[in-house]
Steps between C-alpha positions, in 0.01 A plus 500: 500500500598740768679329780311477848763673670533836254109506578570496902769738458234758324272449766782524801579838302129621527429384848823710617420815270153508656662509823728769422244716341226424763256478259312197699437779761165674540629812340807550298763710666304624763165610351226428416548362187539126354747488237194404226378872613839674459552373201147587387589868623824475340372425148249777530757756634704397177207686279295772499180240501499170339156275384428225739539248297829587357603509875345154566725333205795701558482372908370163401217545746156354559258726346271509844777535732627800316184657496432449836889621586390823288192568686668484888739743341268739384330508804790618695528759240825344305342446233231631218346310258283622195413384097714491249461799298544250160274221651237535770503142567824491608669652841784742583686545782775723671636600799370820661710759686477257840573202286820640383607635885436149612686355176800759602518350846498147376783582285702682761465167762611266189775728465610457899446104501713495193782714675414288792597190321781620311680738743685189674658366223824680344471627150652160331258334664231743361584502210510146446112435713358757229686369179353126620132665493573628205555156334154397662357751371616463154506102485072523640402789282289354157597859338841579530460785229564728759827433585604602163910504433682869386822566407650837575817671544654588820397756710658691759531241804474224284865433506516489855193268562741246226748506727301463791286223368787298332682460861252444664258290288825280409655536895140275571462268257891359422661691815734750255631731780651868444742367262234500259310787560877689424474408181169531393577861663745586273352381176184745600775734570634516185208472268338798721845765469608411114277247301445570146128578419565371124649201581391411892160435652293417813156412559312442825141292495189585666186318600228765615761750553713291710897407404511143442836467286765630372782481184790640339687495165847655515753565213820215560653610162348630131390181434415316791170622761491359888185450647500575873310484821191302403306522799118348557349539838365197652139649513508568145672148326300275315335785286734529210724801698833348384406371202379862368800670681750286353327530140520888523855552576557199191259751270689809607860320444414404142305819427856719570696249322661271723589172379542309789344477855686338798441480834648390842303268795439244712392119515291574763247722342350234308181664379740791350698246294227337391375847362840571330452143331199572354606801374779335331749554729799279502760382808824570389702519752452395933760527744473412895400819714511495854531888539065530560473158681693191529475199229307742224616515091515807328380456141545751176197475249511601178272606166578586148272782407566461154620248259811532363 
């Protein structure tokens, strides 16, 4: 049972996103255009033509009130229907060289509310507004197939955007100042002018092309691997992004002979330790640490690769 207030809060959230959006207006962002009839133009502008019906499911609309949305746009000339070449009783439609112009300016005024809304807010602020739709998104969405997770090395700006994230991200959430961006600064430092390819690693995750995480595994001594930096944006947790970040650099430790894995954190990043622990991680050592914020324990984890 859902409690009555999560419902109220959903429907506080809608009321004041309609608002925002003006999409209770007569036309949305200044023309003439409901947002049922941008998104209709939308879908078609997303493919060279597209059967009615297909357009009806995908849009979840009533079969009449499409049709008759179809027909006042192909009177103004946005719009052409014909027959399906494979099926005579069924419908195509696209967008004609006026439907696209209009579908261009639509685009261009979502494009200038968006900067509207955004452009008084400072780029932590941003960044944390579009990350929170993103967990909407992702938490509403039946198919999340889409937002498949890849692994890949580091590119070229990758290392900065670690740095950059890790302060940052970490400055937010458990108020680690400079102090802690120094040092994540100089472990990217060093891995970037002198890490062994043989022995050392990184990875960086995507979801639709977009960085969501980050890891390291760094040589300590001929035996022992550190892992390093694990890193999962906000927008992207809850999809397995740790869990598959932390089970590469284990995979790549053991695969170039390693025998154990250790690493160094924090009691406050709970969901990371509880990642280590499933992974078979064990605390071996914690020690107070008031050097990132006051009353915090650093903790060393630790996992036999092999047995000996």
């Amino acid at each position: 049972m859902i409690p009555d207030e999560r419902v109220q809060s959903v429907r506080e959230f809608n009321r004041f996103y309609t608002r925002v959006l003006g999409v209770l207006a007569e036309g949305l962002n200044d023309t003439p255009y409901s947002l049922t009839e941008s998104r209709v133009l939308f879908e078609l502008s997303q493919r060279e033509s597209t059967e009615v019906t297909a357009l009806r499911r995908d849009l979840g609309l009533d079969a009449g009130y499409l049709s008759r949305l179809l027909a006042r746009f192909e009177s103004d000339g946005l719009v052409s229907r014909d027959k399906s070449a494979t099926d005579a009783r069924r419908q195509v439609a696209g967008l004609t060289e006026a439907g696209q112009s209009t579908m261009k300016m639509l685009n261009e005024r979502s494009d200038a509310e968006v900067h509207r809304l955004l452009d008084p807010l400072g780029d932590d602020d941003q960044r944390e507004l579009v990350a929170a739709m993103d967990v909407i998104r992702r938490r509403l969405t039946k198919n999340r197939q889409d937002n498949a997770v890849v692994l890949r090395p580091p590119r070229p700006g990758d290392l900065g955007w670690v740095v950059e994230r890790n302060g940052a991200l970490y400055a937010q959430e458990h108020q680690w100042g400079a102090t802690y961006e120094a040092v994540v600064a100089r472990i990217v430092a060093d891995y970037a002018a002198g890490h062994d390819p043989a022995r050392e690693a990184g990875w960086i995750a995507e979801i639709n092309g977009e960085r969501a995480g980050s890891v390291f595994c760094t040589r300590k001594d001929n035996d022992t691997a550190k892992l390093r930096l694990l890193l999962v944006e906000p927008s992207a947790r809850g999809m397995g992004v740790g869990g598959r970040l932390v089970d590469e650099c284990l995979r790549f430790a053991t695969s170039v002979g390693y025998r154990t894995i250790e690493l160094w954190t924090m009691n406050v990043l709970i969901s990371a330790r509880r990642i280590y622990q499933s992974r078979g991680f064990t605390l071996v050592e914690s020690e107070h640490h008031d050097t990132f914020a006051p009353g915090q324990t650093a903790e060393t984890w630790r996992k036999e690769l092999y047995d000996r």
